[in-house]
C-alpha positions as a Markdown table, in Angstrom:
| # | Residue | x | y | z |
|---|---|---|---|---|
| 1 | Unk | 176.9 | 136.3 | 309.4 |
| 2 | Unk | 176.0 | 139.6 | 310.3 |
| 3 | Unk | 177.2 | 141.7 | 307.9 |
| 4 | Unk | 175.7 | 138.8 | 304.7 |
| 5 | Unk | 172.3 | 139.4 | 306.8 |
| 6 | Unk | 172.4 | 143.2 | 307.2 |
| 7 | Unk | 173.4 | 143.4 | 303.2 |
| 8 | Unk | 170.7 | 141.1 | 301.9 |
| 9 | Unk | 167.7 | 142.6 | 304.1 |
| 10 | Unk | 167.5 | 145.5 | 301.6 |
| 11 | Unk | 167.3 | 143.5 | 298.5 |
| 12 | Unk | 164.8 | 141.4 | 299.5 |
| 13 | Unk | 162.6 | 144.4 | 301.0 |
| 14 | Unk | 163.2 | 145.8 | 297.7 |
| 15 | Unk | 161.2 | 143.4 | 296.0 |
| 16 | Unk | 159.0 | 142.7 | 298.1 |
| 17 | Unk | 157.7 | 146.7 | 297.6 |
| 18 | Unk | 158.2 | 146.8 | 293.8 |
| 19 | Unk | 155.7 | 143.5 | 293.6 |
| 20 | Unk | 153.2 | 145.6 | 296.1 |
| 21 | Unk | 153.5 | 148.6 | 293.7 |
| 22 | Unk | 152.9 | 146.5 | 290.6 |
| 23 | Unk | 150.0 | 144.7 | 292.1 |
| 24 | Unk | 148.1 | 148.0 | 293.7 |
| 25 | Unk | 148.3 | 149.6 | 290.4 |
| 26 | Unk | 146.9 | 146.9 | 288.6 |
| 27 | Unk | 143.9 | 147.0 | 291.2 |
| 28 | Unk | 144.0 | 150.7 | 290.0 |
| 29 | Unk | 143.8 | 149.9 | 286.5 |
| 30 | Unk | 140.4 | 147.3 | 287.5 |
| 31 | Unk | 139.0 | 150.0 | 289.6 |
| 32 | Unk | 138.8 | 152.5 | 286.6 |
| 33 | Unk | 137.9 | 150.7 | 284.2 |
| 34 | Unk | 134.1 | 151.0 | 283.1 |
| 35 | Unk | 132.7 | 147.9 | 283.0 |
| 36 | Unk | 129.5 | 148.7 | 280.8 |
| 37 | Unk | 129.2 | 151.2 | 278.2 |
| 38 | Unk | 126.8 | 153.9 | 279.0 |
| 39 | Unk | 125.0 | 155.5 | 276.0 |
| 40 | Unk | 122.9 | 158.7 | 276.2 |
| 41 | Unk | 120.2 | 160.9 | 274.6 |
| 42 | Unk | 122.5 | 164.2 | 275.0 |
| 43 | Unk | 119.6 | 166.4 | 273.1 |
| 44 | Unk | 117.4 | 167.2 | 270.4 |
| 45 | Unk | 115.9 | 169.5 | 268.1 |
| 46 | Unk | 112.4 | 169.9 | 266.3 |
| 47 | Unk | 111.7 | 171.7 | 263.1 |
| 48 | Unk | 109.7 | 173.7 | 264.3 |
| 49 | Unk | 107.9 | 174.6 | 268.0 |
| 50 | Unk | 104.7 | 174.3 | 268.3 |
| 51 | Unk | 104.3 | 171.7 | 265.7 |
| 52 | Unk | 101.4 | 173.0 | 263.8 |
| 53 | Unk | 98.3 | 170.5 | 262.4 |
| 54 | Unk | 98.8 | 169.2 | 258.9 |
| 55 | Unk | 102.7 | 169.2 | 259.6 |
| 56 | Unk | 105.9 | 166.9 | 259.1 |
| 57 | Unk | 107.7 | 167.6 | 261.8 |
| 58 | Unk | 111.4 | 166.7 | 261.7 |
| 59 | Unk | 112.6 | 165.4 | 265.2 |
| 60 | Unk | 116.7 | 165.2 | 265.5 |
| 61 | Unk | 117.9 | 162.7 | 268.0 |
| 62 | Unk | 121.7 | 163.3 | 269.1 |
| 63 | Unk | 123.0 | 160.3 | 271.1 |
| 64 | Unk | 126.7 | 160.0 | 272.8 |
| 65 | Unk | 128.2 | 156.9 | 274.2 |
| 66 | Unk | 129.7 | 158.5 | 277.2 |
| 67 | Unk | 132.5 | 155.8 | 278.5 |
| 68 | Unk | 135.8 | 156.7 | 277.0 |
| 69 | Unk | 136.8 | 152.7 | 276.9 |
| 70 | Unk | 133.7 | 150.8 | 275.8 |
| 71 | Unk | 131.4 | 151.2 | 272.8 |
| 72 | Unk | 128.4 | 150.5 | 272.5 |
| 73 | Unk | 127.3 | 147.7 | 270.1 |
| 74 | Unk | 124.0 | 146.8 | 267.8 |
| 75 | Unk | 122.3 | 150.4 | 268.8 |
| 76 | Unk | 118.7 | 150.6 | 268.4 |
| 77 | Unk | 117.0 | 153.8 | 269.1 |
| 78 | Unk | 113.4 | 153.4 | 268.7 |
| 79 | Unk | 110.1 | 156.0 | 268.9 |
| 80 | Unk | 106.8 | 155.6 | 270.4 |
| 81 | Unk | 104.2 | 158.1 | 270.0 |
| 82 | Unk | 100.4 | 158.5 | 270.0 |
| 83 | Unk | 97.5 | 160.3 | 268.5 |
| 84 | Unk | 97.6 | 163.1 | 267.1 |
| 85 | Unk | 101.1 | 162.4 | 266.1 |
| 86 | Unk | 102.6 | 159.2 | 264.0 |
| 87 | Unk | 105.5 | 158.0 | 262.9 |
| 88 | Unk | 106.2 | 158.0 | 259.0 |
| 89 | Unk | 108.3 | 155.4 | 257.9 |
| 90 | Unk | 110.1 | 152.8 | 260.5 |
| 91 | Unk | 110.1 | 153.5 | 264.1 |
| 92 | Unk | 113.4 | 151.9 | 265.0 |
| 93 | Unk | 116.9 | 153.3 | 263.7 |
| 94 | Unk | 120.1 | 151.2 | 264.3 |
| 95 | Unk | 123.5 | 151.5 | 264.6 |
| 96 | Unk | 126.5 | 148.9 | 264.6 |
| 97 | Unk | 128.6 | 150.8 | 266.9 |
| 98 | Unk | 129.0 | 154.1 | 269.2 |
| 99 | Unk | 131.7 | 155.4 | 271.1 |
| 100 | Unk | 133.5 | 158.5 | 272.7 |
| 101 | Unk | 135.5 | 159.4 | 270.4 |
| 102 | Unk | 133.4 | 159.1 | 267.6 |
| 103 | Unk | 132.3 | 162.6 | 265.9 |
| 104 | Unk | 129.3 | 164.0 | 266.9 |
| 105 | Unk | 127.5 | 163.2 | 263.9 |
| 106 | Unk | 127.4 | 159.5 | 264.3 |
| 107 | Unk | 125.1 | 159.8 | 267.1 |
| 108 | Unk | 122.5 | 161.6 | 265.5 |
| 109 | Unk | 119.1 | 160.1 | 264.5 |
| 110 | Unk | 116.8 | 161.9 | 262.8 |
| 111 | Unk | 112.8 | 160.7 | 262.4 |
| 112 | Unk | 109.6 | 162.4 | 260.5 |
| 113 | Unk | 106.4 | 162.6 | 263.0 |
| 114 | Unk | 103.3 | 164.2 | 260.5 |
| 115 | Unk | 100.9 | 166.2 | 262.8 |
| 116 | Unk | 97.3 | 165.0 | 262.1 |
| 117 | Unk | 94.9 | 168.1 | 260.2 |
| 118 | Unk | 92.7 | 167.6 | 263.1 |
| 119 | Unk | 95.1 | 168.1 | 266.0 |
| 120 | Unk | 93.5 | 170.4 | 269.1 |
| 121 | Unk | 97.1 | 171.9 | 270.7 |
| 122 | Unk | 98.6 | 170.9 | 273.5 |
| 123 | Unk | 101.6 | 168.8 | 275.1 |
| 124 | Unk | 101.8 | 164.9 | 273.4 |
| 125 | Unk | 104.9 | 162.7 | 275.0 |
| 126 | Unk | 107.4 | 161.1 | 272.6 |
| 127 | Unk | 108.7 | 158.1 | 274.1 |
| 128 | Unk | 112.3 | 157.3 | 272.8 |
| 129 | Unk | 113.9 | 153.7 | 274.2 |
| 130 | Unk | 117.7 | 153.3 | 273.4 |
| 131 | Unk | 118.9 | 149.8 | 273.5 |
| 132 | Unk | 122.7 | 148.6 | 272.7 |
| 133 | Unk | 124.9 | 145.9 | 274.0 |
| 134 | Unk | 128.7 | 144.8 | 275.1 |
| 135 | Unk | 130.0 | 141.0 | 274.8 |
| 136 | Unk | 126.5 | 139.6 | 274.7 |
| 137 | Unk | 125.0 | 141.9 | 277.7 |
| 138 | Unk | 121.8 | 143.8 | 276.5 |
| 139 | Unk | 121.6 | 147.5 | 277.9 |
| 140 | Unk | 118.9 | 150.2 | 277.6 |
| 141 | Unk | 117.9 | 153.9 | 278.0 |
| 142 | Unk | 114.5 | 155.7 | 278.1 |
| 143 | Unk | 113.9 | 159.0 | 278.0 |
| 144 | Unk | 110.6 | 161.5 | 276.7 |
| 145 | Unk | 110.1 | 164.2 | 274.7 |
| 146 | Unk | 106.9 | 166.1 | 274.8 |
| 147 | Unk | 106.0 | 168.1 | 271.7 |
| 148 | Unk | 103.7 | 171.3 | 271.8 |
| 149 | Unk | 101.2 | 171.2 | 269.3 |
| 150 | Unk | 99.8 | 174.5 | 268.7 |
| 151 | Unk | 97.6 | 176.3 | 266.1 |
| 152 | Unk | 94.6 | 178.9 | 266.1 |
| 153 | Unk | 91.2 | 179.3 | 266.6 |
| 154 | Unk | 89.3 | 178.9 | 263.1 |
| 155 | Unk | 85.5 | 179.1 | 262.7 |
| 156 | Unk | 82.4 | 179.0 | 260.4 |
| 157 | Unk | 78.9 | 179.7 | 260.9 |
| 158 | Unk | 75.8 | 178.6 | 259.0 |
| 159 | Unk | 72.0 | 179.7 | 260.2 |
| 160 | Unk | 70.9 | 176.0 | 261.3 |
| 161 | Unk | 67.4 | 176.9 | 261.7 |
| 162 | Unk | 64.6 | 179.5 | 261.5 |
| 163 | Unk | 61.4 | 180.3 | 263.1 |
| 164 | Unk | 59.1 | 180.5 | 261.3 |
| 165 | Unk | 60.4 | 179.0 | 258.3 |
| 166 | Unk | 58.7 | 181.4 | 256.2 |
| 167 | Unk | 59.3 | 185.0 | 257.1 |
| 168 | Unk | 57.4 | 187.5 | 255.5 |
| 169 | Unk | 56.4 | 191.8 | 256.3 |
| 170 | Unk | 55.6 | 192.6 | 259.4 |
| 171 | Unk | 56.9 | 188.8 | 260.9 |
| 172 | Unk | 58.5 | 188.2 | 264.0 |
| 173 | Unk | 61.1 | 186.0 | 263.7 |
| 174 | Unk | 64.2 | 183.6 | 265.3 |
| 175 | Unk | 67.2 | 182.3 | 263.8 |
| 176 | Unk | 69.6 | 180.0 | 265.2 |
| 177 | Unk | 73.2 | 180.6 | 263.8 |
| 178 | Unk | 76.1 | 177.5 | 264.8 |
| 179 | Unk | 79.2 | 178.6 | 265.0 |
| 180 | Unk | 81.6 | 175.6 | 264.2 |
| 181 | Unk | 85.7 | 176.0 | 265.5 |
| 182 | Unk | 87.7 | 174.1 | 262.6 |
| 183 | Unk | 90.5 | 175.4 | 264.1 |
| 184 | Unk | 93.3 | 173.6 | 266.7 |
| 185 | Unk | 92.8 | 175.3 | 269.5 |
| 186 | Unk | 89.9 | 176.6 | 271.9 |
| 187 | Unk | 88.5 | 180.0 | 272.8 |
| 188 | Unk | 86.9 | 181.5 | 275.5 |
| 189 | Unk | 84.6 | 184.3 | 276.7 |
| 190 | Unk | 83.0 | 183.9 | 273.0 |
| 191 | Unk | 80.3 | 186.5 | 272.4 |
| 192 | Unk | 78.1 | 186.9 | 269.0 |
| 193 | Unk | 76.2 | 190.2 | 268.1 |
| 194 | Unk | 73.7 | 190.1 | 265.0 |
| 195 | Unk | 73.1 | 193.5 | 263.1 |
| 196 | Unk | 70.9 | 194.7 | 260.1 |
| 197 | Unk | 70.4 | 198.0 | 258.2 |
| 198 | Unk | 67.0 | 196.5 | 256.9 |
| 199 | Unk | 65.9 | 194.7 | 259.2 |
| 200 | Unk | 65.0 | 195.5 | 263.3 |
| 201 | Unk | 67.5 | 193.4 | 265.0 |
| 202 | Unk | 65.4 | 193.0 | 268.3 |
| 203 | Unk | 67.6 | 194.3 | 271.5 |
| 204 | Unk | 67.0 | 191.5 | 273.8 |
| 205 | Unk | 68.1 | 189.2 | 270.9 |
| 206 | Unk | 70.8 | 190.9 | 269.6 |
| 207 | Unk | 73.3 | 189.6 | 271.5 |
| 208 | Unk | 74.0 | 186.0 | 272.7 |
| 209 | Unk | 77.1 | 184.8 | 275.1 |
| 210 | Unk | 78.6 | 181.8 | 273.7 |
| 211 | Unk | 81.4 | 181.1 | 276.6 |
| 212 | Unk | 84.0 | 178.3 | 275.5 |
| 213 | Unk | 84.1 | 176.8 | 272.4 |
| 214 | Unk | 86.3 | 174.1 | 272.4 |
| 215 | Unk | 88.5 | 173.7 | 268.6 |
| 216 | Unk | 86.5 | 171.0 | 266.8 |
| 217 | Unk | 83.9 | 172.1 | 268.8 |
| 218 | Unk | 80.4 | 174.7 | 268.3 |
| 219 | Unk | 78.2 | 176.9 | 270.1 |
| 220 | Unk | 74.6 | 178.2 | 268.7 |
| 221 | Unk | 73.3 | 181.5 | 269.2 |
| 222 | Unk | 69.7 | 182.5 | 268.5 |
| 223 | Unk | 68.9 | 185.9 | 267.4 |
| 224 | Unk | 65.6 | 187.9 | 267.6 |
| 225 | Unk | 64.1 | 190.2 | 264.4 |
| 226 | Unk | 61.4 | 191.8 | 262.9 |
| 227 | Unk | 60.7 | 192.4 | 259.2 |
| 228 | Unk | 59.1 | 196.3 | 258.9 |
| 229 | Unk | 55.2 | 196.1 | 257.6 |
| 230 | Unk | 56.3 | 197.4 | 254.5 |
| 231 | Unk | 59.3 | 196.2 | 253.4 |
| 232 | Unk | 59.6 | 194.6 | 250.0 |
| 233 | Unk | 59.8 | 190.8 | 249.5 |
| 234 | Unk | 63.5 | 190.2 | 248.7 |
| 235 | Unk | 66.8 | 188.7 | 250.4 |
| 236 | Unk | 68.3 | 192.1 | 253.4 |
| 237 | Unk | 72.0 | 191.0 | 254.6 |
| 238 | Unk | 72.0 | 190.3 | 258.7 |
| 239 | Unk | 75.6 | 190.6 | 259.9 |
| 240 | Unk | 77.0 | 188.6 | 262.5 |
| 241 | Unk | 79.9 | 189.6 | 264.6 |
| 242 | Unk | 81.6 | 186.6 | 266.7 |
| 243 | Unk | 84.5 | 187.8 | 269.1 |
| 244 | Unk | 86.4 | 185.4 | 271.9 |
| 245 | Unk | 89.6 | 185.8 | 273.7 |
| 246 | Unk | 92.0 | 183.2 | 272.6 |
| 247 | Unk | 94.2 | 180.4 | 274.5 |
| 248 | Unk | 97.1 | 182.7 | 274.7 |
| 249 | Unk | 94.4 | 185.6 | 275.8 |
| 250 | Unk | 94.7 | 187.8 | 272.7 |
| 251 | Unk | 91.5 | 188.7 | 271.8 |
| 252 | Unk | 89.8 | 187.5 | 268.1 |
| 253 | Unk | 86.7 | 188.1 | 265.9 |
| 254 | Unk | 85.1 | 186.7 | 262.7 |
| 255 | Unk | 82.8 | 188.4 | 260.7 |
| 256 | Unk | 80.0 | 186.6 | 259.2 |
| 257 | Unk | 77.2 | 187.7 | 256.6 |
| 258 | Unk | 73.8 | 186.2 | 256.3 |
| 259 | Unk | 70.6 | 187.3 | 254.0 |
| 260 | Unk | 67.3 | 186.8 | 255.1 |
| 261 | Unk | 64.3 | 185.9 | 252.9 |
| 262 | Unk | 61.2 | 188.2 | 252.8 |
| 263 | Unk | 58.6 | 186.6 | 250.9 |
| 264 | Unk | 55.8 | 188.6 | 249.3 |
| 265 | Unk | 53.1 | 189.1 | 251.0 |
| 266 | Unk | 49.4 | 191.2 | 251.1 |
| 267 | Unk | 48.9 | 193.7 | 253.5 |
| 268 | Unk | 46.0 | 195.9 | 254.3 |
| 269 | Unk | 44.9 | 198.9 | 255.8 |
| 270 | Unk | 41.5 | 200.6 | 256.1 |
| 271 | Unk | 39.9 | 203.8 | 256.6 |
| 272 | Unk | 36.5 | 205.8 | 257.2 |
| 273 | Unk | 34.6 | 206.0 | 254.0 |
| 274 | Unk | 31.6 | 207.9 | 255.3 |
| 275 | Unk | 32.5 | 210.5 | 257.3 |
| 276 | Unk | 32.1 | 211.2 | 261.7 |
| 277 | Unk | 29.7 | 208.9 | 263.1 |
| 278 | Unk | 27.8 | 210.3 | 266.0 |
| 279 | Unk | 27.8 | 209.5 | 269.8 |
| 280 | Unk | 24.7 | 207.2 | 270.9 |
| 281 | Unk | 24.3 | 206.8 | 267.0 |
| 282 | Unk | 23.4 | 203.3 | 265.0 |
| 283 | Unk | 24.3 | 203.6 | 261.1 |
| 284 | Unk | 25.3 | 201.9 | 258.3 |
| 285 | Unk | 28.9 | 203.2 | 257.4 |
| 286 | Unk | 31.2 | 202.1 | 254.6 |
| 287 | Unk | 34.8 | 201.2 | 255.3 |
| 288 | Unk | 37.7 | 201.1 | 252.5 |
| 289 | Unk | 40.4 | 198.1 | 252.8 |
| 290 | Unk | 43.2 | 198.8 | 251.1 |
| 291 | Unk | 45.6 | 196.0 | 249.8 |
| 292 | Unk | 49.1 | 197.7 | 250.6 |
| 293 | Unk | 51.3 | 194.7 | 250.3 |
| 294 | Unk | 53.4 | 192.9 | 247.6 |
| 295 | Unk | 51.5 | 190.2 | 246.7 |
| 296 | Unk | 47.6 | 189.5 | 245.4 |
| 297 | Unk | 44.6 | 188.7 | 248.0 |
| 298 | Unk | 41.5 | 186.0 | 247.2 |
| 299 | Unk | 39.1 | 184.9 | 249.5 |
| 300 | Unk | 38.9 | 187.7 | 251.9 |
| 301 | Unk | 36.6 | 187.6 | 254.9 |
| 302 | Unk | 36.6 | 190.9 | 256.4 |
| 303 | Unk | 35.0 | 191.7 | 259.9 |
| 304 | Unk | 35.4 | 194.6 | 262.4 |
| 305 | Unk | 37.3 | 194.2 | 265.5 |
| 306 | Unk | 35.2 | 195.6 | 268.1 |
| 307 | Unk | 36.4 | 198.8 | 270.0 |
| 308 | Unk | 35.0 | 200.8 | 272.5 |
| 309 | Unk | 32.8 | 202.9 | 272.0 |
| 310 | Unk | 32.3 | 201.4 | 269.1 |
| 311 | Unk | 29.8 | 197.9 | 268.2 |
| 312 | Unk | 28.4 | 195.9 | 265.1 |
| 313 | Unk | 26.3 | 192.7 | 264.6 |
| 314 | Unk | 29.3 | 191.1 | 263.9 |
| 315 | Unk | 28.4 | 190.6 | 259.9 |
| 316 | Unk | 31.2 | 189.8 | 257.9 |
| 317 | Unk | 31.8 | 191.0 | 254.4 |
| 318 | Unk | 33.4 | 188.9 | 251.9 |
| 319 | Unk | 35.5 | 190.2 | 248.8 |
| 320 | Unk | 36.8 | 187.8 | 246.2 |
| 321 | Unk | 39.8 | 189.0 | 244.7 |
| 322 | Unk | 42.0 | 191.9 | 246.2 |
| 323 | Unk | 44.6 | 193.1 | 243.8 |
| 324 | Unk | 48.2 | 195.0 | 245.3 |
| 325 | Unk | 47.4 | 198.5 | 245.5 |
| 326 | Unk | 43.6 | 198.0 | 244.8 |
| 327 | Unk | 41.2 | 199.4 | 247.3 |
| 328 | Unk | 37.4 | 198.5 | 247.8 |
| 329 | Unk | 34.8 | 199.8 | 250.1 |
| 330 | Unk | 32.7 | 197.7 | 252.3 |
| 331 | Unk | 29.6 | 198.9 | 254.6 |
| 332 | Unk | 29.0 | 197.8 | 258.1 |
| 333 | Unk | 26.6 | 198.6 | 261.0 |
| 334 | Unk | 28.5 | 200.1 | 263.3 |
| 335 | Unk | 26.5 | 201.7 | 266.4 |
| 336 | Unk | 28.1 | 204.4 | 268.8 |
| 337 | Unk | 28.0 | 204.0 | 272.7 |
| 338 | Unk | 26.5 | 207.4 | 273.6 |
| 339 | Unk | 29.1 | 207.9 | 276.2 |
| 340 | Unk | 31.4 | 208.1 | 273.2 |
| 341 | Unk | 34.1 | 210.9 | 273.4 |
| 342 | Unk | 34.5 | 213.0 | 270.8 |
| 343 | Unk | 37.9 | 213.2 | 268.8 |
| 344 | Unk | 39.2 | 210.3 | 266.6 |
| 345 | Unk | 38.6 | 207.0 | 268.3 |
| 346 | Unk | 40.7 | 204.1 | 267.4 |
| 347 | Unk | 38.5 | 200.9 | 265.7 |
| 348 | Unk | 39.7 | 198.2 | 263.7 |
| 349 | Unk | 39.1 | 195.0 | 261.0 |
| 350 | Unk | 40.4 | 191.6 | 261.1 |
| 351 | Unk | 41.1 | 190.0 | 257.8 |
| 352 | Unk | 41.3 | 186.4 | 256.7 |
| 353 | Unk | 42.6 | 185.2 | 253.1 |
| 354 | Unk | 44.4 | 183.0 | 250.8 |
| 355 | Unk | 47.5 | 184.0 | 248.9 |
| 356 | Unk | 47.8 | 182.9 | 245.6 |
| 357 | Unk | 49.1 | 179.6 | 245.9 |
| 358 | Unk | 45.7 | 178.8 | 248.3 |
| 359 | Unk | 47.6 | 179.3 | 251.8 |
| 360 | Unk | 45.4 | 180.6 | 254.7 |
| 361 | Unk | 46.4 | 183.8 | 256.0 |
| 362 | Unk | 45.2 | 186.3 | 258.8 |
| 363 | Unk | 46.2 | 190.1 | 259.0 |
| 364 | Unk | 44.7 | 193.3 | 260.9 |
| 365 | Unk | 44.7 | 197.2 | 260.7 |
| 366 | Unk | 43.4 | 199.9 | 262.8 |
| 367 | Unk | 42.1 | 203.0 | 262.0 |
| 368 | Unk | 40.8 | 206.1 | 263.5 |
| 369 | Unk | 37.2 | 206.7 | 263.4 |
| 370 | Unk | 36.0 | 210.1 | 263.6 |
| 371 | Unk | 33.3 | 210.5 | 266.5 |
| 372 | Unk | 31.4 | 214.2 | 267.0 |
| 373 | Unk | 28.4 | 214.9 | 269.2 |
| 374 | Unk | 25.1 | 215.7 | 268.1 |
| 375 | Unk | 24.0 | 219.5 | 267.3 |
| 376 | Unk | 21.0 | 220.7 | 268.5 |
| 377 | Unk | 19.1 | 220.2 | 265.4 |
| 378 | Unk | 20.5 | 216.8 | 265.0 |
| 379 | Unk | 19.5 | 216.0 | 268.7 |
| 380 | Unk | 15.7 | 217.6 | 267.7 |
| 381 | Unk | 15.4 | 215.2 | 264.5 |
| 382 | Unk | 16.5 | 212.9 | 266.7 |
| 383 | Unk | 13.4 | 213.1 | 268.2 |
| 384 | Unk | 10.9 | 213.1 | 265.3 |
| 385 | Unk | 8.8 | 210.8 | 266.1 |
| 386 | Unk | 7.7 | 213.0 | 269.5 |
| 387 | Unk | 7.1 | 215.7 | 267.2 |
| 388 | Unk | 5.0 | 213.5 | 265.1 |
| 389 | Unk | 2.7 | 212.7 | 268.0 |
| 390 | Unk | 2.1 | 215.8 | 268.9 |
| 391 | Unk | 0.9 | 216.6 | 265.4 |
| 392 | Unk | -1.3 | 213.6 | 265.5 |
| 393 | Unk | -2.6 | 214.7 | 268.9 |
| 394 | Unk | -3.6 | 218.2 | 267.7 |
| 395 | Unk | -5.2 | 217.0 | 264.8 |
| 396 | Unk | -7.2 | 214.9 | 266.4 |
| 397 | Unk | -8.1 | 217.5 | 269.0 |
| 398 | Unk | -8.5 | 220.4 | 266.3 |
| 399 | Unk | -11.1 | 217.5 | 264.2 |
| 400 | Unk | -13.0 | 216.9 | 267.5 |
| 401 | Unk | -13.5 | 220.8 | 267.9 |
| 402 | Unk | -14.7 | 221.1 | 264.8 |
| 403 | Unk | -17.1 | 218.3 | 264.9 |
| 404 | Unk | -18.2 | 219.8 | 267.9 |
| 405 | Unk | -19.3 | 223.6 | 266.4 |
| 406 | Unk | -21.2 | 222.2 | 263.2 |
| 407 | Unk | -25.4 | 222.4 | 263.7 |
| 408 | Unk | -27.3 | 219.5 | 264.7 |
């Protein structure tokens, strides 16, 4: 009994480890296997980087089912985006099957996504959600992509309003220039500087700081000038200069021309018709108004702006019609303060008239007056009328003497 017993133990143990073998690697084989497929976005490529406004841009999708032994089923990879980005065509792509050992190709997906014209840069998320299946159980994926929009600073400028509207010689003026950014992106540390070859571009004015302009966005600038007395009526080019630092620092300019309207316009000036005047003296002294402008004069009502030392009644003298480039002389009573200085003193007329269309205008002009003290004789026939006494008196003495010696 033994000897059966010792003989059989073997056997039997035998078995008894080939079954545990066979049933551990079948636990193995469980344990290994994947249970789910697993698809993912393994990466992607854009036509071009940034995407520029007004462009298609081409977005490649390259997906890989990653489980050696499971595919993926009914694959739907689908795109979500937002403004200024779209979709063109259908947003969701499908597939009827991915797995491992598929070629590379199989997992691609590729979609069109037109830029909008108007599109400021920056960073705009593309949501992508992968969906598939296995035996009935629905599985999904999410990933983003964020796409650089990018671009440049663009601008135009137009002179949005003018102060006064009507500019004409010897004017001070404002204009208002708006600078618009068409472009897709912003710029900072803007800066605009107005210049003129015919026209005095006021310092203070000149230049105006502008800071950030946002693209899509505008900044004004207003600019200080001054038309020359005697500059012609016509249209004088004004250059603008606009220079910013863009968003990737480099520095930028535009150059902008503008013309300015100077209408036509009279002008005067006067002078001393009748010579020096004399200190402490009262006269009637004739004064010539010129009409050095562009453009005819009616209407005028001329007066003199009263200076020391000088004084009049404050009589004003009319002239109907001044032509350009005529001259005509008008006399005033002008007195002289006797503590005048001698030399050429500075006096001036004030001038009111239409232009030829009936609009009221106003314009001035000093002049120098010459102003001389009295000579000796001057000062003596100044005095006439003492003279003239005394003549009276000795004739009336000299009668009474005579009246006195004739014979009773």
């Amino acid at each position: 009994m033994v000897k059966i017993n010792t003989i059989k133990m073997p056997v039997f143990a035998m078995r008894t480890l080939a079954f545990a073998l066979f049933a551990a690697m079948l636990l193995c084989g469980v344990a290994f296997a994947s249970v789910n497929p697993k698809v993912q976005l393994q990466n992607y490529s854009l036509s071009e980087s940034p995407a520029q406004p007004g462009h298609v841009l081409i977005l490649k999708l390259h997906m890989k089912s990653m489980e050696p032994d499971n595919c993926a089923e009914r694959v739907a990879v689908q795109l979500s985006v937002s403004y200024p980005l779209s979709i063109s065509g259908s947003d969701t792509q499908y597939l009827e099957s991915l797995c491992y050992r598929d070629p590379d190709s199989a997992g691609d997906f590729t979609f069109s996504i037109p830029v909008d014209n108007l599109a400021v840069s920056g960073t705009y998320p593309i949501s992508v959600a992968t969906t598939y299946e296995k035996k009935f159980t629905k599985l999904s994926e999410s990933n983003t992509i964020n796409v650089r929009v990018g671009g440049s600073p663009s601008f135009t400028a137009s002179v949005s309003s003018s102060s006064p509207v009507d500019i004409y010689p010897g004017d001070s003026a404002k204009a208002t220039v708006t600078f618009q950014n068409i472009g897709s992106s912003r710029v900072t540390s803007a800066r605009a500087t107005a210049t003129s070859n015919y026209i005095e571009v006021k310092w203070a004015g000149r230049t105006a700081d502008l800071g950030e302009i946002p693209a899509r966005g505008s900044a004004s600038a207003t600019f200080s000038f001054e038309a020359p007395k005697n500059l012609p009526a016509g249209n004088y080019p004004v250059s603008v200069l606009l220079e910013y630092a863009g968003e990737d620092k480099a520095a930028g300019s535009a150059q902008f021309e503008f013309s300015v309207p100077i209408k036509a316009k009279a002008d005067f000036e006067a002078r001393s018709a009748s010579g020096a005047l004399l200190a402490g003296q009262k006269r009637e002294t004739q004064i010539a108004i010129k009409n050095t402008g562009t453009q005819d004069a009616r209407k005028l009502q001329v007066r003199i702006k009263p200076l020391f030392p000088f004084s009049t009644d404050g009589t004003v003298r009319y002239i109907d019609y001044l032509a350009a480039g005529e001259e005509k002389n008008l006399t005033y009573l002008i007195t002289v303060d006797k503590e005048a200085t001698q030399g050429e003193q500075l006096i001036g007329v004030l001038v009111d008239f239409e232009d030829p269309q009936g609009n009221k205008m106003s314009d001035s002009a000093d002049f120098a007056m010459p102003v001389r003290a009295p000579t000796i004789a001057e000062e003596l026939t100044g005095y006439w009328y003492v003279g003239a006494l005394v003549l009276i008196a000795a004739l009336f003495v000299g009668a009474k003497k005579m009246a006195a010696k004739k014979p009773k």
